[in-house]
ROVEXTI-879094 format. One line per field, with one value per residue (C-alpha): residue number from 1; residue in three letters; z, y, x. Coordinates in pm, whole numbers. Last residue first. Example, Ala and Ser with C-alpha at 12.3 -4.5 7.8 and 13.67 -1.06 7.14 Angstrom:
! residues 2
resi (2 1)
resn (SER ALA)
c3 (714 780)
c2 (-106 -450)
c1 (1367 1230)
//
This chain:
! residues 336
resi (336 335 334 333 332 331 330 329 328 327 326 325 324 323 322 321 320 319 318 317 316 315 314 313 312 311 310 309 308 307 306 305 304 303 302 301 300 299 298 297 296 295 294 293 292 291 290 289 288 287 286 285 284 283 282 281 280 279 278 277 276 275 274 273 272 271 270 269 268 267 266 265 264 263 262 261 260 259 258 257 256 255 254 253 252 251 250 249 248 247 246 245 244 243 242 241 240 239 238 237 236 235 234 233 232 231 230 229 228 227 226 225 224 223 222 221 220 219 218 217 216 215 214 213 212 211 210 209 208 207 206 205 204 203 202 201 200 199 198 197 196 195 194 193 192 191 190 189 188 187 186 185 184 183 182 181 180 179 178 177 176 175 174 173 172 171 170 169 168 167 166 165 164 163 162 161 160 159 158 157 156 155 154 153 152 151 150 149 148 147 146 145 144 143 142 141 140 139 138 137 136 135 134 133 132 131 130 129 128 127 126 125 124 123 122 121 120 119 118 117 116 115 114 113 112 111 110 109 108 107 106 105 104 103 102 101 100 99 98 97 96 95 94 93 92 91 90 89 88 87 86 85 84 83 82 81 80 79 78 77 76 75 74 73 72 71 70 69 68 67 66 65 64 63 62 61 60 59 58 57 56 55 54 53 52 51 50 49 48 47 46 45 44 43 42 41 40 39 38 37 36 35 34 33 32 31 30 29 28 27 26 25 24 23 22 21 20 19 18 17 16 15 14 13 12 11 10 9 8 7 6 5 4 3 2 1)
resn (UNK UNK UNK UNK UNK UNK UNK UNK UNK UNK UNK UNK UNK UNK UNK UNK UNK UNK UNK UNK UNK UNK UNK UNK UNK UNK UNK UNK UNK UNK UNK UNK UNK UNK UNK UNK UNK UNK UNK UNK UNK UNK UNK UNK UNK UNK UNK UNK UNK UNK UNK UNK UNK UNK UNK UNK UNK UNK UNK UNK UNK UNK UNK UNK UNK UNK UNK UNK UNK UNK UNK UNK UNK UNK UNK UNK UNK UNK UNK UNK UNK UNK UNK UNK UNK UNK UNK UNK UNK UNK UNK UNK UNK UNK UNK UNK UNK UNK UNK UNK UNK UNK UNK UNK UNK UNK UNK UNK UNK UNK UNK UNK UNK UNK UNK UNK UNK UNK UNK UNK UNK UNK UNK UNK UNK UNK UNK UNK UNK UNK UNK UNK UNK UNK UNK UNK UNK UNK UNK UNK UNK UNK UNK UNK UNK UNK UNK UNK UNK UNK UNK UNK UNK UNK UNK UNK UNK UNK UNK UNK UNK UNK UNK UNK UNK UNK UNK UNK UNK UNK UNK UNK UNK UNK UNK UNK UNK UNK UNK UNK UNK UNK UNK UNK UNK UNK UNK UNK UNK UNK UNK UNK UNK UNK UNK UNK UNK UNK UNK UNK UNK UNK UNK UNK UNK UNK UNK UNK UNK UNK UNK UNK UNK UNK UNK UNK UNK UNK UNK UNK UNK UNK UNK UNK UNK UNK UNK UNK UNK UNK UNK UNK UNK UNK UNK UNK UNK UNK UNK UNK UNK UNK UNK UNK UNK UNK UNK UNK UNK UNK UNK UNK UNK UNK UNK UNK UNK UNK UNK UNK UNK UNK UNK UNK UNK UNK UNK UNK UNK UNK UNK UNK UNK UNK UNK UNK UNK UNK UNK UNK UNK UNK UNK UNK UNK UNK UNK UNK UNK UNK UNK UNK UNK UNK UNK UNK UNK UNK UNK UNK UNK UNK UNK UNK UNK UNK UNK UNK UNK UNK UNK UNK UNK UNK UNK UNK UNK UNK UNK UNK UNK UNK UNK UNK UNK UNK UNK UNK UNK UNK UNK UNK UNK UNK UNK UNK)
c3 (-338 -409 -493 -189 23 -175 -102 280 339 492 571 597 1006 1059 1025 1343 1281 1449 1313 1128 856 802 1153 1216 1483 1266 990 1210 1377 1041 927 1260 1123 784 1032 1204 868 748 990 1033 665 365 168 -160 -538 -628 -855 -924 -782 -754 -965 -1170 -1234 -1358 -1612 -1745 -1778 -1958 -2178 -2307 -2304 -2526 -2265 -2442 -2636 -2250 -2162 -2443 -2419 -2038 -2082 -2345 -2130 -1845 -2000 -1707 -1447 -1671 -1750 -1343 -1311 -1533 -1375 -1022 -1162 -1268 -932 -774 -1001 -980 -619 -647 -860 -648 -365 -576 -301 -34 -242 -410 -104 11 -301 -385 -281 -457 -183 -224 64 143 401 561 666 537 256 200 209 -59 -43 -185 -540 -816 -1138 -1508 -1540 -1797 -1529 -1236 -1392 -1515 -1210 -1027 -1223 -1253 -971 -723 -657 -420 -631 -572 -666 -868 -1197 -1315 -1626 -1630 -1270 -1311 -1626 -1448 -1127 -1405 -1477 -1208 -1007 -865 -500 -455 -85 -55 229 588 683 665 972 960 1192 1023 1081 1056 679 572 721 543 231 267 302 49 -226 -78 -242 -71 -208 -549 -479 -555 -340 -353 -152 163 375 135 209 556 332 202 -135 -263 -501 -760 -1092 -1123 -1062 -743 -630 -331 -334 -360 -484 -267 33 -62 -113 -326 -463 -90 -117 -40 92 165 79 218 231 606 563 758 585 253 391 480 145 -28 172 172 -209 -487 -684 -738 -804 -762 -908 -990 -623 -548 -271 -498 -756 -439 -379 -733 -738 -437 -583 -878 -1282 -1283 -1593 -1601 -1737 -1786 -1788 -1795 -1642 -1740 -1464 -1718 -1883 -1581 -1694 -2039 -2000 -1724 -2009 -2262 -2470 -2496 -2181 -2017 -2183 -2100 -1686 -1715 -1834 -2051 -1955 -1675 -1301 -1351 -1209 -1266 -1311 -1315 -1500 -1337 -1618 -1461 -1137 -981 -1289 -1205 -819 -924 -1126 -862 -692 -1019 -1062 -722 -688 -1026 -932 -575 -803 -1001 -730 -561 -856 -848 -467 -535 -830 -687 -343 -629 -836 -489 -338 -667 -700 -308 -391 -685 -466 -208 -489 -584)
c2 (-3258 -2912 -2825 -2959 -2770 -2429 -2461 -2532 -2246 -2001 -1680 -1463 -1495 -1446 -1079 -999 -682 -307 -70 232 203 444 579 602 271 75 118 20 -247 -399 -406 -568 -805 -896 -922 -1208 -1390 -1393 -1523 -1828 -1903 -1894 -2155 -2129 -1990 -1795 -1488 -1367 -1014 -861 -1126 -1152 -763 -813 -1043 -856 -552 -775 -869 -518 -363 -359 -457 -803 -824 -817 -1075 -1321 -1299 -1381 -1643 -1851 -1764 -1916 -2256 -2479 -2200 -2013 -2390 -2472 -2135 -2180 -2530 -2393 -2148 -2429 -2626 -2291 -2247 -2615 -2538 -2262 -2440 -2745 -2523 -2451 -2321 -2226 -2063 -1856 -1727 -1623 -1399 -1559 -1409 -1470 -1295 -1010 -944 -575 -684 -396 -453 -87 -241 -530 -371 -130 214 464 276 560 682 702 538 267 -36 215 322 -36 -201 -5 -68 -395 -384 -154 224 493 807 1111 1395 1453 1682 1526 1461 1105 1065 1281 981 698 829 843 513 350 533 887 1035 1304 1310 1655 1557 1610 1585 1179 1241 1152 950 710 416 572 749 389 275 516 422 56 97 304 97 -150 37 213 569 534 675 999 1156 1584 1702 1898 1620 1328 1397 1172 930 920 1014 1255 1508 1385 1297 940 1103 939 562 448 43 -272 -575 -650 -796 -902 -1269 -1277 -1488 -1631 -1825 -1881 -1521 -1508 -1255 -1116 -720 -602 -275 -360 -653 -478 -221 -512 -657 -345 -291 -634 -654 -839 -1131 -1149 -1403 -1404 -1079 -896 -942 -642 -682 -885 -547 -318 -572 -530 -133 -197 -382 -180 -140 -308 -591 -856 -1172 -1420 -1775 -2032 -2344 -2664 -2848 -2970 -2693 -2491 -2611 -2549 -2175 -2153 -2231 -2071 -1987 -1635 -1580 -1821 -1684 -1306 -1462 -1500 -1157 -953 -778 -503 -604 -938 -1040 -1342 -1432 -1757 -1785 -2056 -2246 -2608 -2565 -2868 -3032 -3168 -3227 -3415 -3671 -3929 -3901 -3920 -4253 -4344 -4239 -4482 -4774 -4756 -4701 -5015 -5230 -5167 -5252 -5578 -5638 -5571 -5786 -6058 -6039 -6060 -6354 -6536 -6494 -6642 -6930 -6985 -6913 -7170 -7407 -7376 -7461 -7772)
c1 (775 841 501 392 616 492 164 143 453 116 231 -36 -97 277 248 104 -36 -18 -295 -278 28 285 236 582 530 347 610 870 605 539 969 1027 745 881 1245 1061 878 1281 1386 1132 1187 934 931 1112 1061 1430 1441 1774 1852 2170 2372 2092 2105 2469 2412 2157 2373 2667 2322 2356 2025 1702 1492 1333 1704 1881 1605 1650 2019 2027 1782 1965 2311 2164 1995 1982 1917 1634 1448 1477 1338 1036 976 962 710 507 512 422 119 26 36 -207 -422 -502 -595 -833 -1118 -932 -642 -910 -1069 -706 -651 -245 93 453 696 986 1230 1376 1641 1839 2214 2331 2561 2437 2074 2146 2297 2486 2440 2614 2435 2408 2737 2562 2642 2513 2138 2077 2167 1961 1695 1658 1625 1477 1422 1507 1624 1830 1897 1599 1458 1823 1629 1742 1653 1283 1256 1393 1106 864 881 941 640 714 605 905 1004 1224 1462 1487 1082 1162 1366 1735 1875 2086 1881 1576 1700 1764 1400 1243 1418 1363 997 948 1165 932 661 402 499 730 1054 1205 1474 1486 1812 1781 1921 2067 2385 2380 2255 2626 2799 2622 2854 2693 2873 2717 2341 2250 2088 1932 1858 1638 1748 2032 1973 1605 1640 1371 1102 968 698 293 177 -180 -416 -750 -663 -753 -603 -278 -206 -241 -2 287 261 234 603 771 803 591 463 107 -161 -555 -616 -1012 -1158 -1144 -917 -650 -720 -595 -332 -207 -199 48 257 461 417 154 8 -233 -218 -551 -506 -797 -918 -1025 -834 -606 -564 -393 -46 -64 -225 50 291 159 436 478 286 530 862 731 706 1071 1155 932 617 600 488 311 -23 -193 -540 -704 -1032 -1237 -1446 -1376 -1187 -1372 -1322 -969 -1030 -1401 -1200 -1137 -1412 -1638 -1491 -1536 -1887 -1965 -1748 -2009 -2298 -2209 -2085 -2438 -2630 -2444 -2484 -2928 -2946 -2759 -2959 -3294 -3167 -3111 -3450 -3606 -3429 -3487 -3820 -3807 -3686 -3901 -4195 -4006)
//
């Protein structure tokens, strides 16, 4: 009888023990399977936009990163440029996690040692970036640029593809009148006719030629230059939410598949954002509609013929290896 009580006894006690087991086993599992959502609890994310309006003004209007992010518990916060490289100086301070922007302040915040990493491709880059004159100029070449006064914003891509424009025609920088100017200023010198000429992208471009403000003398259809555009994140941040950067990509893919479905919606919205005729908007997307895409092989190879160009003029200080930013992780699992 006593044995049986110990056995009684012995059994109560293994029952105890594989129950309170179950329990803190069901306990680490729940928490496993929630720790990816709170791990981003009280993280601010902030994204950087050059101008308002556009695609990105339908988000902030209504909240769709905000929407997106909520269920990780974090937060949006938009910030404004009105060209790149101001945004990878704030990415190296620490004060951006998200940018989209051109070749160039890609290429320099390589160079300085900027911690970034570019997750897509946004533009084609045949035909957003150009070299525009007054319509009635007698410039019709690059060859008549020499002795003439071109504006462009310094670090831009709009640098990068006018240097290389002038390189390919063999024409030294020293030729023309380089006029540092930022998109605003630069339409203002242009409108003034304080310039002769003036190296800019969309939708500017398109904005200047469709109102017979100016002429396009080049682009990179016509000279064979690529000026691409890429969506880049802070590299720290990507390491530690790397669920946030693809909901960011999955999000963006959701804003263009809204934009493609409802085209004339989007076109009207924008032309009434800018104040322009939405035949002008219409035009622009024809030069330069936003995709969200890996990355391909070509296009990381001419990103570093464009590095050793401006390597090799001294543009930048050290030579780089470009293909140590890319990183198409992000983006292929947003797609999926």
């Amino acid at each position: 009888m006593k044995n049986f009580s110990k056995i009684l006894i012995l059994l109560a006690l293994i029952f105890a023990i594989l129950t309170g087991c179950a329990q803190n086993q069901a306990s680490t599992t729940s928490t496993d399977d929630t720790s990816s959502k709170k791990s981003a609890k009280d993280i601010v994310v902030r994204i950087g936009v050059q101008g308002s309006g556009g695609l990105f003004g339908k988000a902030r209007e209504e909240q769709t990163f905000e929407k997106a992010f909520e269920q990780y518990g974090a937060k949006v916060e938009w910030v404004e440029f009105q060209s790149g490289p101001p945004m990878t100086e704030a990415i190296a301070a620490n004060k951006l996690d998200f940018a989209g922007l051109g070749n160039m302040p890609v290429i320099t915040a390589q160079a300085a040692n900027i911690p970034f990493t570019i997750i897509s491709q946004t533009l084609a880059g045949n035909k957003n970036v150009g070299i525009v004159v007054n319509y009635e100029s007698t410039i019709q070449s690059l060859q008549d640029l020499k002795g003439k006064k071109v504006a462009v914003g310094k670090g831009t891509n709009a640098y990068d593809f006018l240097l290389r424009a002038l390189a390919k025609e063999n024409i030294a920088v020293e030729d023309i009148e380089l006029i540092n100017l930022n998109s605003d200023e630069g339409q203002a010198a242009f409108d003034s006719k304080g310039v002769d000429a003036w190296a800019i992208w969309e939708p500017y471009l398109t904005i200047n030629t469709l109102s017979q403000k100016g002429r396009i003398i080049a682009d990179g259809e016509l000279i064979g230059l690529l000026s691409p555009s890429y969506n880049i994140v802070r590299t720290k941040f990507a390491e530690e939410h790397e669920e946030l950067v693809v909901t960011y990509l999955k999000t963006l893919n959701e804003l263009l598949a809204w934009e493609s479905a409802n085209e004339k919606e989007a076109v009207e919205r924008y032309a009434k954002e800018r104040n322009l005729p939405v035949a002008l908007i219409e035009e622009t997307r024809k030069r330069a509609s936003q995709i969200n895409i890996p990355v391909k092989d070509e296009i990381i190879q001419e990103h570093q013929k464009t590095a050793d160009f401006q390597y090799e003029i001294g543009t930048i200080r050290q030579k780089i290896d470009v293909t140590k930013v890319f990183d198409n992780r992000y983006i292929e699992k947003a797609l999926q």
